[in-house]
Every structure is written in C-alpha cells, then in structure tokens.
C-alpha positions as CSV (number, residue, x, y, z in Angstrom):
1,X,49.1,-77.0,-17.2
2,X,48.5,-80.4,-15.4
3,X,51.0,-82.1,-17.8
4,X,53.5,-79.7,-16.2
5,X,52.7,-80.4,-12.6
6,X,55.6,-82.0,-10.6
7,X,55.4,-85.6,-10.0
8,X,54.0,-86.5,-6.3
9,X,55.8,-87.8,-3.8
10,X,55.0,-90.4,-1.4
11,X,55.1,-89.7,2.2
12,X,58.3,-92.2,2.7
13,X,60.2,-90.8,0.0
14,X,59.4,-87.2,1.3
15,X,61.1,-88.2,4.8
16,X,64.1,-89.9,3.4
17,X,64.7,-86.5,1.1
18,X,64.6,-84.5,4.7
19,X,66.4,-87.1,6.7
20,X,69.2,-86.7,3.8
21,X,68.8,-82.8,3.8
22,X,69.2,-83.2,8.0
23,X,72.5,-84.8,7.5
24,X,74.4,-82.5,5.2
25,X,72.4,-79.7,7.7
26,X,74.4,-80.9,9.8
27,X,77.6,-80.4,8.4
28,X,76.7,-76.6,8.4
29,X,75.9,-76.9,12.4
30,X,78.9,-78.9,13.0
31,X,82.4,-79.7,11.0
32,X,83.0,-82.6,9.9
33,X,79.4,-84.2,10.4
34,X,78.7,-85.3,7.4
35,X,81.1,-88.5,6.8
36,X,80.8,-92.2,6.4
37,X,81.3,-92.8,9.7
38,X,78.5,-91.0,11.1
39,X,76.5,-92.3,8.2
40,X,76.6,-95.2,9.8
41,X,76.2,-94.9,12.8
42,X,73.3,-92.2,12.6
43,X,71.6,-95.2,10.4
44,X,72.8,-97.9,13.5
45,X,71.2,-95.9,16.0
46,X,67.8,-95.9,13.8
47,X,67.8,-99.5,13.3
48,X,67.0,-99.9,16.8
49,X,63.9,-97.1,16.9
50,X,62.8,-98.9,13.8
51,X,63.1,-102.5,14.9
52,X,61.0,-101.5,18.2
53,X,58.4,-99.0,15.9
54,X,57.8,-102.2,13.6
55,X,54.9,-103.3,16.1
56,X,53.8,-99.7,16.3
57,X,53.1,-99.3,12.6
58,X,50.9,-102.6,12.5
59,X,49.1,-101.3,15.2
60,X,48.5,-98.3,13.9
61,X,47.9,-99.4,10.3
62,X,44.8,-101.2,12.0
63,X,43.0,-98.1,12.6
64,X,40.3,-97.7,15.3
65,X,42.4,-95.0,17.5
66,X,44.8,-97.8,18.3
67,X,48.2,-97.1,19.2
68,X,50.6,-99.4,21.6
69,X,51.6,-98.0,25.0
70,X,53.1,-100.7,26.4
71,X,56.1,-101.2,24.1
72,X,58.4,-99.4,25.9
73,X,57.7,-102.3,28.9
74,X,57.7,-105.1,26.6
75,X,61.3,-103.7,25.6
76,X,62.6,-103.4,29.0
77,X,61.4,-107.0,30.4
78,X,62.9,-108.8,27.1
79,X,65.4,-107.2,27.4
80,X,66.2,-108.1,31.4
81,X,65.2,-111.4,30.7
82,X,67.3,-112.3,28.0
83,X,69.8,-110.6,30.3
84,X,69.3,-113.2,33.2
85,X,68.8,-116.0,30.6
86,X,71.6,-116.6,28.9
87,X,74.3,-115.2,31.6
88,X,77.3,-114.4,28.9
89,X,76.9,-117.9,27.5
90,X,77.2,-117.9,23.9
91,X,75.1,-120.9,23.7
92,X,71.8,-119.8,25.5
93,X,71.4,-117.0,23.1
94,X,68.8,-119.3,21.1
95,X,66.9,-120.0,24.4
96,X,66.5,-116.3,25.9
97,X,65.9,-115.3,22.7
98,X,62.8,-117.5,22.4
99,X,61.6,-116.5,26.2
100,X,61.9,-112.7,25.0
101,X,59.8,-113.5,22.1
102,X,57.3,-115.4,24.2
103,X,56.8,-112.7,26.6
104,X,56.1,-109.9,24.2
105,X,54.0,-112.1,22.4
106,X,51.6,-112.9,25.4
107,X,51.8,-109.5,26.7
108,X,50.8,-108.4,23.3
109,X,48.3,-111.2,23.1
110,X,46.2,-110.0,26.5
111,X,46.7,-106.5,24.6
112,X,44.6,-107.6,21.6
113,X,42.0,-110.3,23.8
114,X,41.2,-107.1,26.0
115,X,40.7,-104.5,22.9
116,X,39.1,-106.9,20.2
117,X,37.1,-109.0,22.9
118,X,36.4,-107.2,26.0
119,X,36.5,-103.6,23.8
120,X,38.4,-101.7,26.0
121,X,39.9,-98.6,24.1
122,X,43.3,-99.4,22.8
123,X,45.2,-96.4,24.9
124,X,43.3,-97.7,28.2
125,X,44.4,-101.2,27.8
126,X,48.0,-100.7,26.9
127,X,48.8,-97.8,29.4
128,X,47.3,-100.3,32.1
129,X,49.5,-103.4,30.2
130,X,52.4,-101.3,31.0
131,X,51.8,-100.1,34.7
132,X,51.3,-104.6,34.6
133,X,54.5,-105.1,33.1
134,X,56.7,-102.8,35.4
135,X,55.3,-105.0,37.9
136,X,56.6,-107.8,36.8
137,X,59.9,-106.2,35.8
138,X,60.5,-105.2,39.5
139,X,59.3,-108.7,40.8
140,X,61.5,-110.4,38.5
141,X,64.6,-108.4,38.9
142,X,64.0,-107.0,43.2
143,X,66.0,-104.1,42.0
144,X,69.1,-106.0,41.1
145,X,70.3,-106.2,37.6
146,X,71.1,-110.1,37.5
147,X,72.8,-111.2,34.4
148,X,74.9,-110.9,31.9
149,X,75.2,-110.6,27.9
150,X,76.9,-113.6,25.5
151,X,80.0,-112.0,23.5
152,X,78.3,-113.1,20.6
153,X,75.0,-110.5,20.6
154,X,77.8,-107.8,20.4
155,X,79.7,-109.2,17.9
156,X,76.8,-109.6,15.6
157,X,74.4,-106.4,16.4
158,X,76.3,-103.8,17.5
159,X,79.8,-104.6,15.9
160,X,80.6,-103.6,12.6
161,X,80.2,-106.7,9.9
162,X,80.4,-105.7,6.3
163,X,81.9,-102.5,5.3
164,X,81.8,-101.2,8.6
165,X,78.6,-101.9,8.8
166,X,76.8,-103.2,12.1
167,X,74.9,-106.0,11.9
168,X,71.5,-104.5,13.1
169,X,71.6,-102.7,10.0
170,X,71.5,-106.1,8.1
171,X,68.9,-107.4,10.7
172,X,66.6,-104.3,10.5
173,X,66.4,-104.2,6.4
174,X,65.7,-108.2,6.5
175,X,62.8,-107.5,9.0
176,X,61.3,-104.8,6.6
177,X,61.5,-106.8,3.6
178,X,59.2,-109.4,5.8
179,X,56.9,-107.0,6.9
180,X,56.5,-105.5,3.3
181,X,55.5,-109.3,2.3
182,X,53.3,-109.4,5.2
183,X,51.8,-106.5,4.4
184,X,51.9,-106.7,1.1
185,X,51.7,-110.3,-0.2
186,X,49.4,-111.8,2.4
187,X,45.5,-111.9,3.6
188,X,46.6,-110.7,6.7
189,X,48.1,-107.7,5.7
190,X,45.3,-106.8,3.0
191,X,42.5,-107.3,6.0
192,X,44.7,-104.8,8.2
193,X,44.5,-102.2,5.5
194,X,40.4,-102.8,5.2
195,X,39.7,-102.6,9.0
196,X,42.3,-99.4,9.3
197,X,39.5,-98.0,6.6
198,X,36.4,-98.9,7.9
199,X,36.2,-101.7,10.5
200,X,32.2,-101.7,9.5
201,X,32.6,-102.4,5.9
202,X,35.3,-105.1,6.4
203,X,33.1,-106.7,8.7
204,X,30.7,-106.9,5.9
205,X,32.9,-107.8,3.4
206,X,33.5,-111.1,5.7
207,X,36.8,-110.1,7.3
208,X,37.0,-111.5,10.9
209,X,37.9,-107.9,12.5
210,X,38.6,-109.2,16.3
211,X,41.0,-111.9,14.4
212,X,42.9,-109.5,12.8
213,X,43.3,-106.9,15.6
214,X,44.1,-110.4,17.8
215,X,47.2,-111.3,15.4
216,X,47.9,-107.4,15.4
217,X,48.6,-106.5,18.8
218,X,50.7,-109.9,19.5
219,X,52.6,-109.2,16.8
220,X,53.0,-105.9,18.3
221,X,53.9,-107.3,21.5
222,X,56.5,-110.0,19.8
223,X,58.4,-107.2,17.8
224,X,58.7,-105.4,21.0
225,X,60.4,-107.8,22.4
226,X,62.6,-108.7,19.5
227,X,63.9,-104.6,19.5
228,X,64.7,-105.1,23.3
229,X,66.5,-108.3,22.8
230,X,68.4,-106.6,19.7
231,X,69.1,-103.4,22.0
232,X,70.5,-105.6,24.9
233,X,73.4,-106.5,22.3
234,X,73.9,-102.6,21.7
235,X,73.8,-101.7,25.6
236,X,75.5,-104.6,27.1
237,X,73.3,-104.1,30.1
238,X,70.1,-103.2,31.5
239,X,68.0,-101.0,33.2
240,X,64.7,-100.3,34.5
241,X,63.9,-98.0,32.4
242,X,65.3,-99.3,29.2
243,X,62.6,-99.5,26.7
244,X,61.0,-96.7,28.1
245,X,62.6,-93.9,25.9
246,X,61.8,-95.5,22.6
247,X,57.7,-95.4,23.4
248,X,57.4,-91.5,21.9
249,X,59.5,-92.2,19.2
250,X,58.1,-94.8,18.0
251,X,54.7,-93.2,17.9
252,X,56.3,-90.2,16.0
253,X,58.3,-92.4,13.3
254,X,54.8,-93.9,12.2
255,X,53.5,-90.9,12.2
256,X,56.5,-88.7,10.5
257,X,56.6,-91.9,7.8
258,X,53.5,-90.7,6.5
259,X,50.9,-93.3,8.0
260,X,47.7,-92.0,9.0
261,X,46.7,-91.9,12.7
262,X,43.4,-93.5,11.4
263,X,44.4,-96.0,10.0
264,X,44.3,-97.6,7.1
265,X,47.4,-95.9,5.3
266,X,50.9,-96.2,5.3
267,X,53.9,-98.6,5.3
268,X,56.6,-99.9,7.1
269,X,59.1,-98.5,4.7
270,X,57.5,-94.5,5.9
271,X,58.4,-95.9,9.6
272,X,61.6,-96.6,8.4
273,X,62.4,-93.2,7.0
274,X,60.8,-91.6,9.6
275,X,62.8,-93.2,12.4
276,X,66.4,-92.2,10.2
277,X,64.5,-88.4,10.5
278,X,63.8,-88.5,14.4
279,X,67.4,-89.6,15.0
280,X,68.9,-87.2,12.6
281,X,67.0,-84.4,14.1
282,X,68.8,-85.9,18.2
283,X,72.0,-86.0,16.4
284,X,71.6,-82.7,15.5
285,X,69.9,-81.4,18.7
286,X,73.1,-82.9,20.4
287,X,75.7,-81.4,18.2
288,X,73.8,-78.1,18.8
289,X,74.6,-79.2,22.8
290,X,71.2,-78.2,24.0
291,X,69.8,-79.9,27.1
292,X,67.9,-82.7,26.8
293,X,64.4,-81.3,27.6
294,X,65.0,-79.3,24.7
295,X,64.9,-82.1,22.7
296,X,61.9,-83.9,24.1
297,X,60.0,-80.3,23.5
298,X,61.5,-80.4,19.9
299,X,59.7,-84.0,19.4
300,X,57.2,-83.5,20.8
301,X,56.0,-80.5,18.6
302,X,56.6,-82.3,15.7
303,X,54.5,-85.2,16.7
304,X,51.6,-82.9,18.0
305,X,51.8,-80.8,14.4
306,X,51.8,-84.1,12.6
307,X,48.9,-85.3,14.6
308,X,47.1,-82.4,13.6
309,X,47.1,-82.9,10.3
310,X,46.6,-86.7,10.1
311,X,43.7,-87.0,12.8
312,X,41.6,-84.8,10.5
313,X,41.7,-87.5,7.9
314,X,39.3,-89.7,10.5
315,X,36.2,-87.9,9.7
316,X,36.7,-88.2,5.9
317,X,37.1,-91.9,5.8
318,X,33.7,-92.6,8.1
C-alpha cells in the first residue's frame, strides 16, 4: 500500500496551496476578488511582512527559544531616520539608506552580544532592546515627524515597474534568492541549522555557537532596518508606531511557513509563503468588513495553534 501513498508535501508548498485556495475563497466572499490586480497587490502588500520577517526566520532558525522582539522598533527608527536623512533629495537615498542599515545592525548587534555573551534569554533582551529603542525614537524625533521622502523610493518600491508589478516585489524575491544561498550554500547557514538542533552537539562538533548567534541577531537587526527603509517608500511618511504592527506577523509567517519554534528547521521560502497566507487571510477579514480586533483575535489563534504543535517538537530533538 505504501507505493500508493500520496507524495508529501513540504511545509512551504502546503502554505502557498492555502494562500492560493484564500484567494479564489475570496472570490466567493467578495465579487470580483480574485483578479490580477489584486494579485498583485495582495503579493505587494506581503513583500513588505516578508522583507521585515527575513530577520525573524534567521533568528528563529537558530533555535535556543530565540525569537526577535525588537523588530518592530528597529523598523520604525530606520524608517524615521531615513525619513530625516535624505529630506526628498533624490541623491541622499544612498546615504540614509546606509545609516538605516547601520542602526539595525548595531541594535541587532547589542541583541546578539547580550544573548550569546552575557546569556540573557532571547525574549528578555529584545523586549528590553525595544522599550531602548522607543527611547531613542522619541529623543530623536521630540514628537515631530521631521522629514521628508525622495520621489525616487516611490517610484521604485511602491510604483508599478514591470507588468504592473511594484518593485518591492522584484526587491523581495532578490533578497530570498540571497538568503537561500546564505542558508544554503554557506558555513554560516549550515552552523545555524546545527545549533537550531542541538547547540551542545554543535559545540562539539567545533562550531563557534556565540559566533553564529552574534552574526544572527545583527543580521536580524540589519534586515529590520532594510523592511523599514523599503516600507518608508510605500508610506511616504512616518509614525511612531510604524514598525510596530509587523512584530506579530512576522513571528506568525515563520511559524505558518512551516519552521519549527525550536529551531533548527525551516526556510526562508516557508516565511515567504506564510507571509502571502497572513495577508490573504487580512484581505479577506477586511472584505468580510469586520473590525479590526477581530482580526488581531483571528491571528492570533492561528499563531497560538501553530505554536502548539511546533513547541512539542523541542523535547524530541534534546
């Protein structure tokens, strides 16, 4: 009978075959849904959750309970510094691109110094990282929203460039073709896998642990920044609070993309399909018109079912 079993499917391709079945759903729910149009911009609206959820699946990948709370800050302060950088000069888009980058970077760098070195539990340092961060945020900015975005971040992430297609699209599949090589194709990425396994045993096995967890979180921190810079050309603006609806999500894509809580399993690609999902499923709440706490309830079930089943896979792998 085992010769007639069904072929299994990998976690990614299982949430891009509900992500699809979502979005004809949704032409039941709603007429005239499902079109090329809101194809599109269903898939433009993801490229942002999945730019910013990059960090989030490194991080996670890395095992040893270690998820990122302080993205949804790193976002934000890019974000309002690019915004105060380059002041609507076309020219200065290089520059406050680079200080965004920097910023996440180093923020993400104390992230991994205080987890690998100091060993303070991953959720403890980043939720305090955060409450740092919106610190700085409202000493940089006194309240006042300072700034202004070059014509040229619109015109190149949010406007449409090939076949009606926005360039964040373009953007977002480069990035994952660079983080499947990273992962994939480098030493790095095969000692993130081993310590996401068993931090013990690639310790034995000669694998500098508190190196890789170092190079983890900054990356973490850097990719942060990049989504925030890549939402400011969406937005136009910013806001205190920018970055700050993206931290859930970007937990739940890892997690509805099929990589394990504990570590050690998964792939970008699952992040990917699981952040088209979590906007398909918005789309749809919206279309539906329910309130907006209805949808943060709907998210949040899925996350805490998903959790469910994932942690148990800790105590299998120790």
């Amino acid at each position: 009978m085992s010769r007639f079993s069904l072929p299994k499917l990998s976690p990614p391709l299982i949430a891009l075959l509900l992500a699809v079945g979502l979005f004809f759903l949704g032409g039941l729910i709603r007429p005239g849904f499902v079109n090329a149009t809101q194809a599109i911009n269903i898939v433009r609206l993801a490229a942002f959750l999945g730019i910013i959820a990059a960090g989030q699946t490194l991080v996670i990948l890395g095992g040893g309970e270690g998820i990122d709370l302080s993205i949804g800050a790193v976002v934000t302060l890019a974000a309002i510094l690019a915004f105060r950088l380059n002041e609507g000069q076309n020219e200065l888009v290089p520059l406050a691109l680079a200080l965004a980058l920097a910023a996440g970077a180093f923020i993400g760098l104390l992230n991994g110094l205080g987890v690998a070195f100091l060993k303070i539990p991953p959720l403890v340092m980043t939720l305090g990282m955060a409450g740092v961060v919106q610190g700085l945020i409202l000493a940089i900015t006194q309240g006042e929203m300072i700034g202004d975005t070059a014509p040229v971040m619109g015109r190149y992430i949010s406007a449409p460039l090939v076949l009606g297609i926005p360039g964040v699209v373009f953007i977002w599949f480069i990035l994952a073709l660079l983080i499947w090589l990273l992962l994939e194709r480098t030493t790095y990425g095969k000692q993130l896998f081993g310590i996401g396994v068993n931090r013990v045993t690639a310790r034995l096995s000669g694998v500098r642990v508190p190196l890789v967890v170092l190079v983890t979180y900054t990356l973490s921190g850097l990719l942060a920044a990049f989504g925030g810079f890549m939402l400011l050309g969406f937005t136009q603006t910013v806001f205190m609070n920018l970055g700050g609806p993206y931290l859930f999500p970007s937990v739940a894509a890892v997690v509805v993309g099929g990589t394990a809580l504990s570590g050690g399993k998964g792939s970008y690609w699952g992040t990917m399909a699981g952040a088209l999902v979590l906007t398909l499923i918005t789309s749809l709440l919206t279309a539906m018109q329910l309130p907006e706490a209805f949808r943060q309830m709907t998210l949040g079930a899925i996350l805490l079912i998903l959790i469910s089943v994932y942690g148990r896979q800790r105590g299998l792998r120790q």
